[in-house]
Each structure stands twice: as C-alpha cells, then as structure tokens.
N, C-alpha and C positions, 0 to 999 in steps of 0.2 A: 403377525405383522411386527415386527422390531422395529423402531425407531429413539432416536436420541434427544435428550432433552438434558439443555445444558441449564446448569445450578451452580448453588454456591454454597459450600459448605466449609464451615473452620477457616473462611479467608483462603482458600483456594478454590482453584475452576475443579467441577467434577463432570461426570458424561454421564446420566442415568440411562442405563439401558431395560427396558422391558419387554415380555413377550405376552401380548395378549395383554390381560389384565392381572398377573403376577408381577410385582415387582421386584426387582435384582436390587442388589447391593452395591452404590453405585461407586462407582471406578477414580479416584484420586487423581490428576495431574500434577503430580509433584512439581516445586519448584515455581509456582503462578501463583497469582493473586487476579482481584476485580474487583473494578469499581462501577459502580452505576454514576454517569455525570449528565448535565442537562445542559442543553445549548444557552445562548439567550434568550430564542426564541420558545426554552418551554422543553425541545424535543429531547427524548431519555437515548443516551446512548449507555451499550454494555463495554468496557475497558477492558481486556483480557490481556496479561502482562506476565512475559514468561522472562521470571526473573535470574537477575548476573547471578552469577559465581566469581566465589576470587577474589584478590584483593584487585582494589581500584588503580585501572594501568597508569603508567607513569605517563600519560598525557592529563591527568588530574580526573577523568571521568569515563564512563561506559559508554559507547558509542550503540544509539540507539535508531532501532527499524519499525517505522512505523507500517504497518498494513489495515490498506480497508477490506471491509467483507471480511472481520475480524470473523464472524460467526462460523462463517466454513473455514476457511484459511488458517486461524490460529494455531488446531493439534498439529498441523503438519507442519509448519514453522517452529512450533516448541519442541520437537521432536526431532527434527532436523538440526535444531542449533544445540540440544544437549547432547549430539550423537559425537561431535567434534569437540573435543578440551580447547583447540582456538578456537572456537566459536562462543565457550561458555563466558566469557568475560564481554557481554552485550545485555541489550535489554532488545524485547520484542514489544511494540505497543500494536495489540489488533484491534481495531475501532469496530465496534458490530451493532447490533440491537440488542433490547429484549423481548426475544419471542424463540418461539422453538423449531424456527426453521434453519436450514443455513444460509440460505438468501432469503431477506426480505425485499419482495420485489419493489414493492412501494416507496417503501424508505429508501434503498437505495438510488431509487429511479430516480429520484428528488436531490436525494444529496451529490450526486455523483455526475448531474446532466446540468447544459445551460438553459436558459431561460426557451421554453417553448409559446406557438403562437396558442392564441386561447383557445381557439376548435378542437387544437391536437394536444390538448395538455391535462390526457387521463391517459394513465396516474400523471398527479403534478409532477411537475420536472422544472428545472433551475434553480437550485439550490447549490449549484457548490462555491458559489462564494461567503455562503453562509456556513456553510460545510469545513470550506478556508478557514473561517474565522472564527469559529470553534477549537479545530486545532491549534492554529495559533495566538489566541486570546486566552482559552480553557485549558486544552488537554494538555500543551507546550509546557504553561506554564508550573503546573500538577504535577508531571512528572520530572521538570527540574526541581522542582522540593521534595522529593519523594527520593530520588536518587541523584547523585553524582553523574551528573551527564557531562560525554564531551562534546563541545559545542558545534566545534569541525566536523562530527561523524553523524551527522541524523540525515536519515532515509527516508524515502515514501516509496512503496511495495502495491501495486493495485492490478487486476485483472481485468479483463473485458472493458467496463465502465469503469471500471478504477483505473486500468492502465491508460484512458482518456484524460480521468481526470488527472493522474499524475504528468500527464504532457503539458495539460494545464496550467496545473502548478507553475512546474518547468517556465513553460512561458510567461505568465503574469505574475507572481509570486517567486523570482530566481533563486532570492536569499534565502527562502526558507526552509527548503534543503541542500545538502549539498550533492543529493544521488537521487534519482528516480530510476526506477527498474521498472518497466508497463511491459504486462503480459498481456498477449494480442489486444492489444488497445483499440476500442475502436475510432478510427481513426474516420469509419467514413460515414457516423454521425451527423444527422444536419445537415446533409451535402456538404459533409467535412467544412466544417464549423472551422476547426482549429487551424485552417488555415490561415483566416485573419490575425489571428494570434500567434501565429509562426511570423507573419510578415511582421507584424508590431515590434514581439521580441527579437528578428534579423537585426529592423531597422537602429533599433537600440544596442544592439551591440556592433554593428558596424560604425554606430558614432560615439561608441567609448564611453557609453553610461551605464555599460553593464561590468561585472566584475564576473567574470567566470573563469578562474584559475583553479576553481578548485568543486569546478560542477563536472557532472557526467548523467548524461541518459542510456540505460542498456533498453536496448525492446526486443523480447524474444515472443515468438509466434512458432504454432507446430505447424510441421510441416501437412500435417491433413485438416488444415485449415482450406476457406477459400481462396481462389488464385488470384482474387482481385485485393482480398483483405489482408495478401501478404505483400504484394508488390507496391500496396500504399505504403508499409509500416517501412519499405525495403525504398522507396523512396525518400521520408521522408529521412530517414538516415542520412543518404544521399546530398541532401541538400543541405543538412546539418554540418555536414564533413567541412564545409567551409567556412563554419564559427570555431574550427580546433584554433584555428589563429589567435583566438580569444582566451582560450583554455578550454572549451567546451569540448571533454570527449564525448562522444557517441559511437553504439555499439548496437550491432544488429543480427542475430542469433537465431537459427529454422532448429527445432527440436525434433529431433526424426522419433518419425510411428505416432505423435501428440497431434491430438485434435484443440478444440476451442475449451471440452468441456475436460480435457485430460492432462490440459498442460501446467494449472498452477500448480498442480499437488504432485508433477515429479519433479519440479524447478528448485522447492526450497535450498537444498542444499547445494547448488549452483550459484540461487540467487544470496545467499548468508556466504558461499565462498567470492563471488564476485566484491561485497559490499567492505567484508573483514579482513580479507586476507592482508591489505596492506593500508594501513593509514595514508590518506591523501593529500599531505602535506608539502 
C-alpha cells in the first residue's frame, strides 16, 4: 500500500511516502513554508504557502492566490506556478487541515456549505461564513505581514464545494477578492441555494452599491461532467453577462476528456495563466 502523509520539516512542506511498513526518505517541496493557524472558533487549519521569487513588482507587492482543499490542490499549484518565470513573482496560500488525507470530508463539508436543516445536518454543514471570516479576519491579515502583498491582485481558487463557495464569496463578500476561478462548482446545492444570493448580489449592482471594475468570475467544468451540472454553471454565466455593465467579467470554460474528479489538477496552470498574466488595473 503507498500512501502520503504530509509533514513539516526545516519550515518546509514535505510528502512522506511509505511502502508497507518501511519508511522512505521523505521528498522536500522546495520553495514553501506552513503554518498551523486556528480560527476563532478553536478549529486548526494547515497553511501551505508556495513562496515568491524575485524582486517585488513594481506595483509595490505579490499578487496573491488563495486556494481551498489546500491538502490535495497545493503540489499541483506549486508546481504549476514554478514551471513558468511569469508566474514565480506570486504567492499561493492553500487553506487545508491537519490530517493525512487529501480531503477531509467532514471539515470541509462544514466549512465550505450553508447552514443546513437539523435532520439533515450529518456531517455538520454551514460554516462558510465562519470560514469567510477566518480568511479575512486571520489568514488576510498573516499573510500581509509576512509578505508584500498587492492589494489589487488576491484570488480565491476552489473545486466542487470550493468552487460553491467561491460564488459565494463573489456574491456576499464582492470586495474581498478581486477574481474567483470555481471549478465545477456546485451550483445545484440545496436546491441551488445560490440563487438567492445571485438575486441579492444582481439587485445591488443594478442600484450602484456595488463597485466591480475590477471583479471577474471564471467557472470551468469538464466536459464528462453531468449534463445538468454543466448547463447550470453555463447558465449561470449567462445571466451574469448582464453585470459586464458594471465591470463584472465572467467567464465559462468545458475542459475536453476532464471529469468532476480529473479537472482541478489539469487546470493549474490555465488557472495561474488566467489570474497572472496581466494585472487588472
């Protein structure tokens, strides 16, 4: 049996691999660091940070991409952003747990979902406004003192339930990034939940209380996804195209041959070229 079990050694991420009950020598991820941080409420998050190169661009700071489901998602983002010289002048923050899987179901089921009714609410679920409020009360502000950040460039990167939650975001939270990228998001959640939150968010930018000059949502979905779960993602595009007035671009993207469980990990470097390639100023 092989499997991986992520550690921390000398202030970098490493990847232990074993076979059996022999242990290997394990594997260095040059270039990273991690922190263990704790919400308000108590709960331990893992910080995986695959750090700049370079001197600091002459917009004053490093344009930073946050991703949830740090635990799987990180190597492939780190990997993907030191494969390109434009892309090394960034930071990656992957938000994960501590445990040795690459999903935790539990935890992220919580952090990642809205408020469920009580019968149906194993594993608990509704937490991402707590979840919210961690990154931007905790992790936000950690990693502005840790590095030179530019303020204009931060991302939110999420999959499945992350690509949810980053619609979320999107809607209830505008300002606090200025890009979401949601890989097949589920959008039809709850009896698609989000669409209350679509209408709130329309209604406020149809009456000028929103600033979105300098927002964008991409959603890419594979193509050997479901036909229902594409045509949502591909509508809700649709009906967004009418906040470009606003500033809001949107962007809607089928990955040919990618399934549900195959598409974050060929994206990376589409998704680091969509976010870097040109400041959105």
């Amino acid at each position: 049996v092989i499997g991986m079990n992520w550690l921390r050694t000398g202030g970098t991420l490493v990847g232990a691999l074993w076979l059996g009950a022999a242990q290997a020598e394990p594997v260095t991820l040059d270039g990273t660091e991690q922190w263990l941080m704790q919400s308000a409420e108590g709960r331990d998050y893992r910080i995986m940070i695959s750090l700049p190169e370079g001197d600091v661009p002459y917009t004053g700071g490093y344009p930073v991409i946050y991703v949830v489901d740090g635990n799987a998602l990180f190597p492939a983002f780190h990997a993907a952003k030191r494969a390109q010289d434009r892309f090394k002048k960034s930071i990656v923050v992957a938000i994960g747990y501590p445990s040795d899987t690459p999903y935790d179901f539990n935890r992220r089921a919580f952090d990642l979902s809205p408020p469920q009714t009580a019968e149906r609410n194993d594993p608990p679920q509704g937490g991402q406004d707590l979840f919210l409020d961690f990154i931007e009360k905790r992790l936000m502000p950690r990693v502005n003192e840790r590095f030179k950040v530019d303020q204009d460039q931060r991302s939110l990167v999420g999959w499945s339930f992350g690509g949810m939650f980053g619609v979320y975001t999107l809607f209830t939270r505008p300002a606090l990034f200025q890009h979401v990228v949601a890989i097949s998001p589920s959008l039809w959640w709850r009896d698609r939940y989000l669409l209350e939150h679509e209408r709130a968010f329309t209604k406020l930018a149809h009456a000028g209380q929103l600033n979105l000059t300098h927002s964008s949502l991409t959603m890419l979905v594979g193509v050997r996804e479901m036909p229902q779960e594409i045509q949502d993602v591909r509508a809700l595009q649709i009906r967004l195209e009418n906040l470009s007035q606003y500033g809001l671009r949107s962007d809607f993207q089928v990955e040919a041959g990618e399934d549900h469980m195959s598409i974050p990990f060929r994206v990376p470097g589409r998704v680091l070229d969509e976010l870097l390639s040109t400041r959105r100023l």
